[in-house]
Gaussian input, Z-matrix of N, CA and C with variables (Angstrom, degrees):
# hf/3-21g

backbone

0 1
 N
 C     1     B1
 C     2     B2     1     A1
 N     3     B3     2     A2     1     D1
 C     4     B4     3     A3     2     D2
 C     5     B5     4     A4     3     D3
 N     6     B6     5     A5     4     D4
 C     7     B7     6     A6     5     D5
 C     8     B8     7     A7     6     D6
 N     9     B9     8     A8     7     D7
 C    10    B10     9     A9     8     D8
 C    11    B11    10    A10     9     D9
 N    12    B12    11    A11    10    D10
 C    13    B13    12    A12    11    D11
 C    14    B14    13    A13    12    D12
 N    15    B15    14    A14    13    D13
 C    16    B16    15    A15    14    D14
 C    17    B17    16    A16    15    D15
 N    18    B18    17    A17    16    D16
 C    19    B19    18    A18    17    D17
 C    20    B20    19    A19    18    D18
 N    21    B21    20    A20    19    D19
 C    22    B22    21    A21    20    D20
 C    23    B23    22    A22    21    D21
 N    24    B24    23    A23    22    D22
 C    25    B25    24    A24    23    D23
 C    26    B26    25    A25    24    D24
 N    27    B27    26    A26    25    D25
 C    28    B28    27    A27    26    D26
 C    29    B29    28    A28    27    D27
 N    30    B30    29    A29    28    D28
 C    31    B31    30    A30    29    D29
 C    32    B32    31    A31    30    D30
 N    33    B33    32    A32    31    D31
 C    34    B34    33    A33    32    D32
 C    35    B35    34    A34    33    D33
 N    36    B36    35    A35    34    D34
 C    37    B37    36    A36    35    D35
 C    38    B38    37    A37    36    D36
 N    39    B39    38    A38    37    D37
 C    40    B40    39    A39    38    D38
 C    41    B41    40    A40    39    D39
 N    42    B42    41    A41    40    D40
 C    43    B43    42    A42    41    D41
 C    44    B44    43    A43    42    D42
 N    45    B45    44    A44    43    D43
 C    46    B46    45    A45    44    D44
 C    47    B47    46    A46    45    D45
 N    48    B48    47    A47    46    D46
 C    49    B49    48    A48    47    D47
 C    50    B50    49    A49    48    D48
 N    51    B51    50    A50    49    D49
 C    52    B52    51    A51    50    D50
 C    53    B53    52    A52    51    D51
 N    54    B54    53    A53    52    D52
 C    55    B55    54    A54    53    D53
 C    56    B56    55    A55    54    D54
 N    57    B57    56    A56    55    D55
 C    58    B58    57    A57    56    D56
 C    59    B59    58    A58    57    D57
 N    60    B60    59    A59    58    D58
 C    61    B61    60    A60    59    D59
 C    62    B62    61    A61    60    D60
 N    63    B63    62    A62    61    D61
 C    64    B64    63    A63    62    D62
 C    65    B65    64    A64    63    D63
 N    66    B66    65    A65    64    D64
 C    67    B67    66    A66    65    D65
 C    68    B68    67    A67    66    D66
 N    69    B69    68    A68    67    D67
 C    70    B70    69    A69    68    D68
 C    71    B71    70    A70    69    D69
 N    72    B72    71    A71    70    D70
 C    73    B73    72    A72    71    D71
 C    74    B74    73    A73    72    D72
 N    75    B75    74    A74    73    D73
 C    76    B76    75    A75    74    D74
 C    77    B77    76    A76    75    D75
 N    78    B78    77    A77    76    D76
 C    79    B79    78    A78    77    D77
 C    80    B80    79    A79    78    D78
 N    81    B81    80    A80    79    D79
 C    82    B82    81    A81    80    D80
 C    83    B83    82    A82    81    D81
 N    84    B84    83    A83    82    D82
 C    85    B85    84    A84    83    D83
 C    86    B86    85    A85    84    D84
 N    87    B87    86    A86    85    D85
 C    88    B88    87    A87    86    D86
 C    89    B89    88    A88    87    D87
 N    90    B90    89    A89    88    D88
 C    91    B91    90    A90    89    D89
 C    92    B92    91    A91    90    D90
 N    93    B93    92    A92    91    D91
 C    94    B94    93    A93    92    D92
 C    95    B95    94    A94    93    D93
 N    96    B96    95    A95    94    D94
 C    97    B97    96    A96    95    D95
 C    98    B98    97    A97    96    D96
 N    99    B99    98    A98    97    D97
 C   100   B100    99    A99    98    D98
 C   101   B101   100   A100    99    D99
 N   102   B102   101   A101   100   D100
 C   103   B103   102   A102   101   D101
 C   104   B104   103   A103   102   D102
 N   105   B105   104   A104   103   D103
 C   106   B106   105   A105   104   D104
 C   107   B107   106   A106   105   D105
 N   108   B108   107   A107   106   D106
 C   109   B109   108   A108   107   D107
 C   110   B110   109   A109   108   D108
 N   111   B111   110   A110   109   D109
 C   112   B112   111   A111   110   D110
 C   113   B113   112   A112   111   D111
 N   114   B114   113   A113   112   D112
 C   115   B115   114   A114   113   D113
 C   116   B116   115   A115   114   D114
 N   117   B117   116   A116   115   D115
 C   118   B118   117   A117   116   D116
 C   119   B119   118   A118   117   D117
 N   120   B120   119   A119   118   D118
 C   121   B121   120   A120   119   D119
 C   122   B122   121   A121   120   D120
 N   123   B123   122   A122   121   D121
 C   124   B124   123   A123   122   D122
 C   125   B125   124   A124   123   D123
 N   126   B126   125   A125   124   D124
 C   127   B127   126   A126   125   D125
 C   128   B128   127   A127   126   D126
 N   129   B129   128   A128   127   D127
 C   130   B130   129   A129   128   D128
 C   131   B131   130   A130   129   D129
 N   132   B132   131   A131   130   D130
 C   133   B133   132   A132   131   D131
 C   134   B134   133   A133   132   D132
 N   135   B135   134   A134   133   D133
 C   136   B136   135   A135   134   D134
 C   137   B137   136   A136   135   D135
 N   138   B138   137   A137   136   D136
 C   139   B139   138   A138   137   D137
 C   140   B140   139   A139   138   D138
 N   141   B141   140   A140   139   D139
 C   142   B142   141   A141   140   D140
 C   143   B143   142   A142   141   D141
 N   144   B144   143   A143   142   D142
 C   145   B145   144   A144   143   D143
 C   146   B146   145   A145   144   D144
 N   147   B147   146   A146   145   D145
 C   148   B148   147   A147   146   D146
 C   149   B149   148   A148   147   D147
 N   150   B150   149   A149   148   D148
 C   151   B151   150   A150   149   D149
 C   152   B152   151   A151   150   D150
 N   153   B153   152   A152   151   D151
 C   154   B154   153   A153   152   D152
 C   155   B155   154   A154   153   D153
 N   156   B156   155   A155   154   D154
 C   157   B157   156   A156   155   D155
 C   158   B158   157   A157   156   D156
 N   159   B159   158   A158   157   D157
 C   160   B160   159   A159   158   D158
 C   161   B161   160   A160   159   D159
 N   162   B162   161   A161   160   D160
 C   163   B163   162   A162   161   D161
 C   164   B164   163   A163   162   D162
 N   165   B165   164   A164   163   D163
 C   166   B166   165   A165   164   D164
 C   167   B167   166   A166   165   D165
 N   168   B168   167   A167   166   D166
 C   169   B169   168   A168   167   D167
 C   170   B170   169   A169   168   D168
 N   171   B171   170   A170   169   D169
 C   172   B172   171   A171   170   D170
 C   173   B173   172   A172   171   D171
 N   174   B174   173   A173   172   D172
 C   175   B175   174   A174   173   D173
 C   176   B176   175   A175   174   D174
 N   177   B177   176   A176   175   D175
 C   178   B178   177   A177   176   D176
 C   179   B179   178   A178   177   D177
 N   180   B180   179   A179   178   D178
 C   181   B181   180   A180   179   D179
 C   182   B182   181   A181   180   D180
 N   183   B183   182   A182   181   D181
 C   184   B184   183   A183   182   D182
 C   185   B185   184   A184   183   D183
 N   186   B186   185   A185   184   D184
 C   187   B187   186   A186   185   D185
 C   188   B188   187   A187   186   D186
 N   189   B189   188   A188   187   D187
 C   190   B190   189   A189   188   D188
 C   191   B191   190   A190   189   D189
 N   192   B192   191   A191   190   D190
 C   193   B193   192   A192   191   D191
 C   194   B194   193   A193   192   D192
 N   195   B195   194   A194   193   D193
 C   196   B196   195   A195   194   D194
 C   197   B197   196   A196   195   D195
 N   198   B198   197   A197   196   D196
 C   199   B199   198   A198   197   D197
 C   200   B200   199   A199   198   D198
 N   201   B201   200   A200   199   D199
 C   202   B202   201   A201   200   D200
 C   203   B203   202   A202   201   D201
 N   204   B204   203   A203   202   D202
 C   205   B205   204   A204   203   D203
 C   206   B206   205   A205   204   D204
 N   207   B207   206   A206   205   D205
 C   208   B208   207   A207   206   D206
 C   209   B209   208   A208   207   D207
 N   210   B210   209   A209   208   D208
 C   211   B211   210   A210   209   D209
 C   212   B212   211   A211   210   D210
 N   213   B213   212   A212   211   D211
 C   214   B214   213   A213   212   D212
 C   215   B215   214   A214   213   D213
 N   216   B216   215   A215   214   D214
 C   217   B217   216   A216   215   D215
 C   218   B218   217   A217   216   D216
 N   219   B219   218   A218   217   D217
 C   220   B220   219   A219   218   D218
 C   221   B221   220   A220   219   D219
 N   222   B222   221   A221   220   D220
 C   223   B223   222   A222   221   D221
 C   224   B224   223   A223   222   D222
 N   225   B225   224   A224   223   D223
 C   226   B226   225   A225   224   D224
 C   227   B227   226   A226   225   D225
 N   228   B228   227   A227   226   D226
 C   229   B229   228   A228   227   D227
 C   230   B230   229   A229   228   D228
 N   231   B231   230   A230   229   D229
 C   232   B232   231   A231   230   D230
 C   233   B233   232   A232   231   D231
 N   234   B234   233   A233   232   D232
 C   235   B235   234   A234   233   D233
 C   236   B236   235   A235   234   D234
 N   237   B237   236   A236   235   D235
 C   238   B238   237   A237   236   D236
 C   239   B239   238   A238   237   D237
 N   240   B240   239   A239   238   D238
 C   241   B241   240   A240   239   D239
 C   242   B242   241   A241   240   D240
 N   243   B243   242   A242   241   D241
 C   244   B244   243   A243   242   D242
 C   245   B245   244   A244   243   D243
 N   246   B246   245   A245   244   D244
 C   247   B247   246   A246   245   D245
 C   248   B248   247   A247   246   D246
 N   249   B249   248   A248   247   D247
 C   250   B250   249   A249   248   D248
 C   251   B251   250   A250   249   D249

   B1=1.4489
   B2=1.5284
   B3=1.3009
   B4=1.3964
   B5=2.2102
   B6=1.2755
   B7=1.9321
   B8=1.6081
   B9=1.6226
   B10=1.2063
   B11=1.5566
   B12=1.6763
   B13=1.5981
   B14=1.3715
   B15=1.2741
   B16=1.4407
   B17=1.8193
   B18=1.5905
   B19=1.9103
   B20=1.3366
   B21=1.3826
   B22=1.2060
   B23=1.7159
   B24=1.3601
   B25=1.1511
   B26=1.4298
   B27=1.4017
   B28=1.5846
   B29=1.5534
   B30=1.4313
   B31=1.5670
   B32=1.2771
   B33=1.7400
   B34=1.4084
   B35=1.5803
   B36=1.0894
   B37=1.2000
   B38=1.3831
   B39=1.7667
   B40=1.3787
   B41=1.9559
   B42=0.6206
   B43=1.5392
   B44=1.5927
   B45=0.9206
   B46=2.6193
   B47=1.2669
   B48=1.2176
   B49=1.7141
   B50=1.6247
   B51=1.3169
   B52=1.6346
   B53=1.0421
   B54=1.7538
   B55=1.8681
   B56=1.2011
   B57=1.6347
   B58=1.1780
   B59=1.8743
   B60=1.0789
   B61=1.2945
   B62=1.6767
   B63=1.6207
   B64=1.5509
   B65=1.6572
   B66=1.4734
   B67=1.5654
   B68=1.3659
   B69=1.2573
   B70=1.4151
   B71=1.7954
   B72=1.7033
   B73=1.2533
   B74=1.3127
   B75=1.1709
   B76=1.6254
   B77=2.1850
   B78=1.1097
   B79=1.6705
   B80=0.9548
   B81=1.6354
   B82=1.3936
   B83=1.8216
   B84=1.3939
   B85=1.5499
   B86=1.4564
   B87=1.2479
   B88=1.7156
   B89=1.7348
   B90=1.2546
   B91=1.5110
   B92=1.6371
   B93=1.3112
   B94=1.1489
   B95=1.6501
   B96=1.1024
   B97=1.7296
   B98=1.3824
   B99=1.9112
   B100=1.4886
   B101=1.5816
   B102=1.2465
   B103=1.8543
   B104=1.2690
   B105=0.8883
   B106=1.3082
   B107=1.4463
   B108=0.9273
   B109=1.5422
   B110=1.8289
   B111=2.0797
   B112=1.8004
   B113=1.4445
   B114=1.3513
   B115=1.3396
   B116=1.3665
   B117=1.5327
   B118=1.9069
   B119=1.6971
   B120=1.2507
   B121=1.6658
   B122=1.1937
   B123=1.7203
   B124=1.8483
   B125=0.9401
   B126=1.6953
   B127=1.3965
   B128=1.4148
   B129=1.0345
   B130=1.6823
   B131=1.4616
   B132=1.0694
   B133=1.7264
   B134=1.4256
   B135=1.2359
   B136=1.4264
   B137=1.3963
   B138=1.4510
   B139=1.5806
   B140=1.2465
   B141=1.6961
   B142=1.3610
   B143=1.7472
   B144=0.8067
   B145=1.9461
   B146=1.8710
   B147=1.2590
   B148=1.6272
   B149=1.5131
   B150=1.5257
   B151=0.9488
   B152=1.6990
   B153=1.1050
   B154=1.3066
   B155=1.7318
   B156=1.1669
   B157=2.2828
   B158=1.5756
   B159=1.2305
   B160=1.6490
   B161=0.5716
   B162=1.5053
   B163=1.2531
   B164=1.2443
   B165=1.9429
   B166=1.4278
   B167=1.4107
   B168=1.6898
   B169=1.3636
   B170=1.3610
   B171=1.3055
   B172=1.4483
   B173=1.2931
   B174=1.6323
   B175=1.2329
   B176=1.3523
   B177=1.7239
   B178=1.5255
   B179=1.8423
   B180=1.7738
   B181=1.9190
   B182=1.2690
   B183=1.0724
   B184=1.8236
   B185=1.4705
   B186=1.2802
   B187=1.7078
   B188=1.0081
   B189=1.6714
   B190=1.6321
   B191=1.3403
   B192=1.3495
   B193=1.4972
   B194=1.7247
   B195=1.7616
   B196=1.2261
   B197=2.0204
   B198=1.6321
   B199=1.8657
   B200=1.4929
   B201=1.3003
   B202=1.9470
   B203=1.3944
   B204=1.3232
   B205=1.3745
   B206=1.6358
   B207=1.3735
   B208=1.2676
   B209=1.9117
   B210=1.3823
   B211=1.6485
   B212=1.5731
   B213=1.4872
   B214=1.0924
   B215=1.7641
   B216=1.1437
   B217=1.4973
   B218=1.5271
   B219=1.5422
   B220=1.1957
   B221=1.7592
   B222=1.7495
   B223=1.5067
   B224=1.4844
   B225=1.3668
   B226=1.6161
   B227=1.8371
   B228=1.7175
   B229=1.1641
   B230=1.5743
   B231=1.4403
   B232=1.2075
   B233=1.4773
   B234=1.5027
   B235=1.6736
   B236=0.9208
   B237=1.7201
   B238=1.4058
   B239=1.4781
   B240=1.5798
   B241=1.8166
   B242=1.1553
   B243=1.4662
   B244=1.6562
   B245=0.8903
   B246=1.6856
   B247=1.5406
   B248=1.8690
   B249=1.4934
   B250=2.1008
   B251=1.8192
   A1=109.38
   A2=114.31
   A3=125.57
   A4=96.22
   A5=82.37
   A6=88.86
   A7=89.20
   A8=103.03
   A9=106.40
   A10=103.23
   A11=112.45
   A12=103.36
   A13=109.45
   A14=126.89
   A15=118.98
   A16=100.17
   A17=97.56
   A18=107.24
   A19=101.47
   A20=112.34
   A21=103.21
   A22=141.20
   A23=111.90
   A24=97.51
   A25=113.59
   A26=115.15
   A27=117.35
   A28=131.67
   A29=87.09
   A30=106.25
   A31=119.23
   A32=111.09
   A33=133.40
   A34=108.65
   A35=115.61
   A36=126.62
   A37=94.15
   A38=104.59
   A39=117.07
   A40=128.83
   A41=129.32
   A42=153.27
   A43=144.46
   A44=108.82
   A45=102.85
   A46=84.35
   A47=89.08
   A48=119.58
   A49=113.45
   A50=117.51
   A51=126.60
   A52=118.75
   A53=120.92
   A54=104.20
   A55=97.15
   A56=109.30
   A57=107.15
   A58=129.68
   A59=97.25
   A60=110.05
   A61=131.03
   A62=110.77
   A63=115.99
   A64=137.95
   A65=89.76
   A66=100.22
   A67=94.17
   A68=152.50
   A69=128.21
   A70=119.65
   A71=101.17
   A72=103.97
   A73=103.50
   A74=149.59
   A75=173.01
   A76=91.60
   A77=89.49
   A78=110.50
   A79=118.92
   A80=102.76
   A81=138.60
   A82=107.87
   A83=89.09
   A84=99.47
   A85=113.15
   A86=109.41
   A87=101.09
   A88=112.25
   A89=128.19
   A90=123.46
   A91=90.48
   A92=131.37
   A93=137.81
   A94=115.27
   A95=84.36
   A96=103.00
   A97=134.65
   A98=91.31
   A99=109.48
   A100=127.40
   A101=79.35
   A102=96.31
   A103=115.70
   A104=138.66
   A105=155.12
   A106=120.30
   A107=124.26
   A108=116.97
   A109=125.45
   A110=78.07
   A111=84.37
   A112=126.57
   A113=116.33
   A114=129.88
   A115=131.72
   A116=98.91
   A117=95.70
   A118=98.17
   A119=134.72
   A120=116.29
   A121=115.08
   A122=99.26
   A123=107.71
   A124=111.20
   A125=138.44
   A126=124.07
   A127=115.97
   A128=108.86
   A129=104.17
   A130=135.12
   A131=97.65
   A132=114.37
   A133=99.77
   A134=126.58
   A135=133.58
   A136=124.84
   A137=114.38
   A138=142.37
   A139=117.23
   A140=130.98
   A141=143.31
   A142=91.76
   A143=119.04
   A144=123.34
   A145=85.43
   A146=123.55
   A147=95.07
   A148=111.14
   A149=128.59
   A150=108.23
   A151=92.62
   A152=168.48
   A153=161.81
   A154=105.73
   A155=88.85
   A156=92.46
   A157=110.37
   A158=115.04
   A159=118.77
   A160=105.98
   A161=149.53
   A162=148.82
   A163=103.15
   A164=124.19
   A165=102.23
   A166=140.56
   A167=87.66
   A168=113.08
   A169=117.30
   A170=109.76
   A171=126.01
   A172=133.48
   A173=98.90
   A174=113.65
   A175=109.99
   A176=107.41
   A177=116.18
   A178=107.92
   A179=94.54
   A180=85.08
   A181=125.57
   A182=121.68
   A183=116.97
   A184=82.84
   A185=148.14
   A186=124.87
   A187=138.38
   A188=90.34
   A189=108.22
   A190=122.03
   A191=85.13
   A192=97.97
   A193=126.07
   A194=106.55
   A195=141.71
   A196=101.73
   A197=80.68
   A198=99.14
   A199=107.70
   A200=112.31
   A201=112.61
   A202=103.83
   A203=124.51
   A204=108.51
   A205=81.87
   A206=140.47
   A207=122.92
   A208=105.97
   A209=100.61
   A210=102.26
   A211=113.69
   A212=134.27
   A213=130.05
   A214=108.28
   A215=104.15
   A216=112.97
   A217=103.70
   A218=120.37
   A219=122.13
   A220=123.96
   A221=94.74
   A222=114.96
   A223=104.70
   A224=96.32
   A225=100.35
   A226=93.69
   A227=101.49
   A228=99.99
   A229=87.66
   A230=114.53
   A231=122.47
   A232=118.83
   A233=128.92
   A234=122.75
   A235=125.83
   A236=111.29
   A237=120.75
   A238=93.55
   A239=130.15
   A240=124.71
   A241=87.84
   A242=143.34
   A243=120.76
   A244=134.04
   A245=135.91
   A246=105.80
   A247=128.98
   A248=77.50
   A249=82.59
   A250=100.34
   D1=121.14
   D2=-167.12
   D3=-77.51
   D4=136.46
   D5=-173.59
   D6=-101.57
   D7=145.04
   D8=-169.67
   D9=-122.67
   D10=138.71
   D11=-175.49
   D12=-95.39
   D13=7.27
   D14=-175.11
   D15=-135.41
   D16=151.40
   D17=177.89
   D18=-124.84
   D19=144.04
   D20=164.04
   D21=-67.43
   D22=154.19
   D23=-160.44
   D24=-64.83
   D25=169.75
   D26=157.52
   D27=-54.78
   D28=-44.19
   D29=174.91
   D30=-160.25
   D31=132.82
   D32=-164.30
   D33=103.66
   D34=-140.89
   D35=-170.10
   D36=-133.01
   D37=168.62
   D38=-177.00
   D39=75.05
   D40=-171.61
   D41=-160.93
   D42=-105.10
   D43=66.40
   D44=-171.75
   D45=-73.54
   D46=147.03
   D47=167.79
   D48=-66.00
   D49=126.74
   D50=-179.43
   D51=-126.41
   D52=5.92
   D53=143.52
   D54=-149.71
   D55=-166.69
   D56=-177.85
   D57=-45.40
   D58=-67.79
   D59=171.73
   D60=-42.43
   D61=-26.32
   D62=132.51
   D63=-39.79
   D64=-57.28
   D65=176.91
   D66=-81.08
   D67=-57.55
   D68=-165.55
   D69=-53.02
   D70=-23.51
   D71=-171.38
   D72=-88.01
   D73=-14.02
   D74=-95.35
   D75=-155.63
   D76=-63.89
   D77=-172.66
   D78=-46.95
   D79=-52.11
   D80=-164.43
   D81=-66.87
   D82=-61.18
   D83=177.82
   D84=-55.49
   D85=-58.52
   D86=177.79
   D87=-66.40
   D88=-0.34
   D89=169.93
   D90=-81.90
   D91=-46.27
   D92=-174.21
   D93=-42.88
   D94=-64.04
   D95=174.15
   D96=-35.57
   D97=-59.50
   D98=153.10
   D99=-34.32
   D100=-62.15
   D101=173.87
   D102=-42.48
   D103=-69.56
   D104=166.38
   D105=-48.01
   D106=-30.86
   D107=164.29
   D108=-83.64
   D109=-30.30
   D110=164.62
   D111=-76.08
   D112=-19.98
   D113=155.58
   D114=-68.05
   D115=-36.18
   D116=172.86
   D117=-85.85
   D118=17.18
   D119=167.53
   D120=-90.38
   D121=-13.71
   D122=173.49
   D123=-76.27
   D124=14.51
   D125=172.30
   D126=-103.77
   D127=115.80
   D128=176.01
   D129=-39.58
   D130=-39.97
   D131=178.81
   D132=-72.31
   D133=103.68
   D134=161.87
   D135=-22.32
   D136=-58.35
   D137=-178.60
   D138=-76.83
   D139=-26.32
   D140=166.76
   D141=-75.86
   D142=-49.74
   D143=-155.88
   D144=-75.67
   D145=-58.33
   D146=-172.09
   D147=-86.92
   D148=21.52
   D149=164.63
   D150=-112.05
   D151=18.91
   D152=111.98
   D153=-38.23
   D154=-71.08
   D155=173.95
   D156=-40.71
   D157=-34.49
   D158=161.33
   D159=-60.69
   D160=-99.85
   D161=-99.27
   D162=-111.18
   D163=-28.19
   D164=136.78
   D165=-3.45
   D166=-87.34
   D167=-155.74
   D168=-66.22
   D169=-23.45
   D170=155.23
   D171=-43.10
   D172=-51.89
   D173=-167.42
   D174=-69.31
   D175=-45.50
   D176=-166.41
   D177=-68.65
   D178=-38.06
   D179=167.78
   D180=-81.65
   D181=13.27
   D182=179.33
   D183=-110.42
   D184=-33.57
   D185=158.96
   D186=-42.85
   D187=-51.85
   D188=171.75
   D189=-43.49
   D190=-65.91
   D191=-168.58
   D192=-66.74
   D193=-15.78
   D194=171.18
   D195=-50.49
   D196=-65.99
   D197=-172.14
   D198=-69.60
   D199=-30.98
   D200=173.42
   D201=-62.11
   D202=-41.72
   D203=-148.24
   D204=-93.92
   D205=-33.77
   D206=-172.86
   D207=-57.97
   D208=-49.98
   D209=-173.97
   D210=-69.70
   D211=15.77
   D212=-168.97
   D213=-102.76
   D214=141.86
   D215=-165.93
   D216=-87.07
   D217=98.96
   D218=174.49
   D219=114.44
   D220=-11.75
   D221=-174.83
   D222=73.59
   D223=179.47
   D224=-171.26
   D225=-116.62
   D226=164.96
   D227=-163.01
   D228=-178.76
   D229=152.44
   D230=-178.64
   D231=-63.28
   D232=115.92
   D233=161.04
   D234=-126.32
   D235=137.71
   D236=-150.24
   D237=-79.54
   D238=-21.19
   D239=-159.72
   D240=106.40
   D241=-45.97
   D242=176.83
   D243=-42.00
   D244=158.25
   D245=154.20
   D246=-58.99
   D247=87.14
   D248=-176.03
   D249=-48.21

């Protein structure tokens, strides 16, 4: 039985982290992020530096969010807060 690090939310769409390995992957990404924006300020060229900080930041949340929704118990899906 595959253990899943993410639940769906209560309300909205998408996924909170429900064990460790959620929050590390959650953590992780926004340390990532950081990184990457503190690295694209070292580029001189204004217009090269926010398009690297893009395409970063892109990259690392369409993974993220790639690997959340695979590890999520039940998939994600719209909830109003009712009993959906």
């Amino acid at each position: 039985m595959a253990k899943y690090w993410f639940r769906q939310k209560s309300f909205g769409y998408g996924a909170t982290p429900n064990t460790w390995q959620g929050w590390t992957l959650t953590l992780g990404s926004v340390a990532l992020v950081f990184a990457v924006v503190v690295e694209a300020k070292q580029i001189p060229d204004r217009r090269t530096a926010t398009l690297v900080a893009l395409s970063g930041v892109a990259i690392i949340a369409v993974a993220m969010s790639y690997i959340a929704w695979l590890k999520t118990e039940g998939g994600w899906r719209w909830r109003s807060g009712k009993d959906d």
